[in-house]
C-alpha positions as CSV (number, residue, x, y, z in Angstrom):
1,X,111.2,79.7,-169.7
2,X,110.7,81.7,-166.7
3,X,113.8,84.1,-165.4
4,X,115.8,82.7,-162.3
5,X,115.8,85.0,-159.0
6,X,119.7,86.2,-160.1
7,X,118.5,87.5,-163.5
8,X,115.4,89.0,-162.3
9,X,117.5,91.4,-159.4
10,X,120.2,91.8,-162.4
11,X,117.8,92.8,-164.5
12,X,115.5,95.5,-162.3
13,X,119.2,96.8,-160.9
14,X,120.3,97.6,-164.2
15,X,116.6,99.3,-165.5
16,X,116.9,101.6,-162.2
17,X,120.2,102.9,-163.6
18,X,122.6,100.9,-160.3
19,X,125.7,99.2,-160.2
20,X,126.3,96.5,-157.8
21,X,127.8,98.9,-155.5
22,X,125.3,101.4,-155.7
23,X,122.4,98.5,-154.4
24,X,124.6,96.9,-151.6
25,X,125.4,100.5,-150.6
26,X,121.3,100.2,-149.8
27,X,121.4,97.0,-147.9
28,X,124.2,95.1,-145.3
29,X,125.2,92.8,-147.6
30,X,128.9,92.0,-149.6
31,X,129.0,93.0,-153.6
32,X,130.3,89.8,-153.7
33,X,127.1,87.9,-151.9
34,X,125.2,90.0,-155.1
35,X,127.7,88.7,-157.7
36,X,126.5,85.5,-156.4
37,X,123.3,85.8,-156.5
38,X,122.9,87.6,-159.7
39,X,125.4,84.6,-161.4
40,X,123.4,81.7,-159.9
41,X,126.3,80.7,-157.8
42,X,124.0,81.3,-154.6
43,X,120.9,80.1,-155.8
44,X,119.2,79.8,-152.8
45,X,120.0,83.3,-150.4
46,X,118.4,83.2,-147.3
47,X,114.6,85.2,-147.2
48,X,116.5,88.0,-145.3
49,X,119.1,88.6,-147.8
50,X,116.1,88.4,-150.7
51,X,113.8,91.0,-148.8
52,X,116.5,93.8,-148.4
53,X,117.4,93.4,-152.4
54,X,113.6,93.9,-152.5
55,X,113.4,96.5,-150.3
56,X,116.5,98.2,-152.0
57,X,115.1,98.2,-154.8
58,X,111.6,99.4,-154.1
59,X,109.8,96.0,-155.7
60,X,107.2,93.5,-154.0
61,X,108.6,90.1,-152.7
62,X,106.8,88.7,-155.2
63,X,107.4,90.7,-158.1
64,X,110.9,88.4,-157.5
């Protein structure tokens, strides 16, 4: 079973050492928005919203 896009950013957050507040301190987005996301309840975030977490975190696009 492959990993959804929530767990995946949950999981490479949390191997870099960051909160939630730490990332969205990165990126213009709500800790709330990344709740969502990590939790499934967004499960579709726009391709702007999925590039900063990328770019936040210093992973590929499609490493995600």
């Amino acid at each position: 079973m492959s990993m959804r896009l929530g767990e995946k950013i949950r999981k490479e957050r949390e191997q870099q050492g960051l909160s939630r507040d730490n990332l969205v301190k990165k990126m213009d987005i709500s800790v709330n928005t990344l709740y969502k996301i990590e939790t499934s309840k967004m499960p579709r975030p726009s391709f702007e919203i999925i590039k900063k977490i990328a770019v936040a975190l210093k992973i590929s696009l499609d490493s995600l």
